[in-house]
N, C-alpha and C positions, 0 to 999 in steps of 0.2 A: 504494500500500500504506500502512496506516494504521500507527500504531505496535501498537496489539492484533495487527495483522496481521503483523508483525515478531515480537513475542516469540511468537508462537505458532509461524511459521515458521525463525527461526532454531535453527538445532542445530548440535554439533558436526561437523564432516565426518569422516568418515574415508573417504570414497569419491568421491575425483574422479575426472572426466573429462581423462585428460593427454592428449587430444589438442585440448583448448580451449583456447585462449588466451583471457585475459582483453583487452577492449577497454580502449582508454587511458584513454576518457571516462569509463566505470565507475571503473578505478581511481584516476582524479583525481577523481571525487564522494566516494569513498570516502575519499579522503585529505584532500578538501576537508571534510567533516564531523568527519574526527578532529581539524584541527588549531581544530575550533570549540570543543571540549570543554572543560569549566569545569576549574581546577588552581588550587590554592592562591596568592594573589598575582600571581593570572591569568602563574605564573612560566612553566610550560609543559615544568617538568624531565626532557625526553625528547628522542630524534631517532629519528625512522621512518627506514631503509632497506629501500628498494626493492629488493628481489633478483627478477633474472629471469633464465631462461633459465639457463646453467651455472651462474653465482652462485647460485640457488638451488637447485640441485641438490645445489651444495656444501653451503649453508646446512640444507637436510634432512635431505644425511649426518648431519651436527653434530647433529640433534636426535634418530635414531636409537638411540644408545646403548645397550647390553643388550635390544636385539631393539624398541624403543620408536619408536612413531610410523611405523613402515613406509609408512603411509600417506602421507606430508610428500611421498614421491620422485612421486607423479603430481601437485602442487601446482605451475602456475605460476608462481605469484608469492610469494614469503616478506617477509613485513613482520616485520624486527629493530627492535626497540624495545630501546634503548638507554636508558640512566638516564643524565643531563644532572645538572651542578650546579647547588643550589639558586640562585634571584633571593634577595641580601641578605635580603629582608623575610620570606620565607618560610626562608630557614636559621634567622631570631631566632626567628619561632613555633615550628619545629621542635623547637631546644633549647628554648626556655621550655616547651612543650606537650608535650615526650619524645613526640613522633608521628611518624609517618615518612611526610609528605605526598608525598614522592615516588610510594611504592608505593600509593598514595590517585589521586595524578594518573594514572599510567602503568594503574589500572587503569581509572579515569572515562576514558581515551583508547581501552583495551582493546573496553569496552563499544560506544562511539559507532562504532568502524571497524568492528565486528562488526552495528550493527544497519544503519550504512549500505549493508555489501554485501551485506547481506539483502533491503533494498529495490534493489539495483541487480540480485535475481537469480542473487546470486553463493553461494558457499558459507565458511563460514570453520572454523576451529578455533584454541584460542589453546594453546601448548605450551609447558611450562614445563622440560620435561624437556630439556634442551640441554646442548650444552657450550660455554662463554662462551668458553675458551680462541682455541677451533677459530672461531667464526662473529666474533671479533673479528681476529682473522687474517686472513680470506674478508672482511669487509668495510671491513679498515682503520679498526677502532673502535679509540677509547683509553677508553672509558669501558662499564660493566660493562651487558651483554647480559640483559635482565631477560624478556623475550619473545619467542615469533615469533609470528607470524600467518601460519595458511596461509591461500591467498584461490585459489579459481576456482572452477569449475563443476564441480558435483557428475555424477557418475555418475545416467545415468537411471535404472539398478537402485537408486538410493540415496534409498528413501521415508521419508518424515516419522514417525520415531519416535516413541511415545505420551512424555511429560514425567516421569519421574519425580521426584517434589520431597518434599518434609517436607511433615506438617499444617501447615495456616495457626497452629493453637495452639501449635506448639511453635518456631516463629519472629517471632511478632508478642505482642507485650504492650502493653496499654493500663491507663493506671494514671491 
């Protein structure tokens, strides 16, 4: 699969197959590709947890909240993305630059693990609705829960929605 063939195939999921498991080798390509993604000061200020099996079960509750994400509970595998503190060089550009490279890296990791399980086949969704509380509990984080990722195989009822996006005019300017 080519990358055109990735953005065109990727979509959110909300319809897996929970009696799939994902294979190990899928989810270590998958994981192999996120920790290649470029981050300010090549710092890397994140840590992926792997939740399977109960752990993610639990971890989905967590993102349910006011009826939200129902779909998480047939998701194999939940990838917590956690916010790491900054590498020295990258805490100085952050203050001098008032930017917030974290949420810059954590999403350039976001994108890479989403387009890798695309190419492995897989299906993803990135969920922001959570409760940090609860999934830093469930996974013995000390540090603030910024993501999940659901990861597995999609439902065969579940076909490639048409894109809806903005005009190219009202997102790209040339000056």
């Amino acid at each position: 699969m080519n990358f055109s063939d990735i953005v065109i195939n990727r979509q959110s999921c909300r319809n897996y197959d929970g009696t799939r498991q994902v294979e190990k080798e899928k989810l270590e390509a998958v994981l192999s590709a996120g920790i290649l993604s470029p981050s300010a000061c090549n710092g890397q200020p994140y840590q992926i947890t792997v939740c399977e099996g109960d752990t993610a079960k639990s971890v989905a509750r967590a993102c349910m909240g006011m009826g939200m994400n129902k779909f998480a509970a047939d998701a194999p595998v939940m990838l917590v993305i956690s916010e790491m503190p900054y590498v020295k060089s990258a805490a100085l550009g952050a203050k001098l630059k008032n930017n917030d490279y974290r949420s810059i890296d954590i999403g350039i990791l976001s994108a890479y693990l989403t387009a890798a399980a695309t190419e492995q086949g897989l299906s993803t969704c990135i969920l922001g609705w959570l409760d940090d509380d609860k999934i830093r509990k469930i996974c013995d984080l000390e540090h603030p829960v910024r993501l999940v990722i659901t990861l597995g195989y999609a439902a065969e009822n579940d076909s490639l929605r048409k894109k809806v996006r903005k005009e190219p005019e009202k997102l790209i300017k040339y000056k």
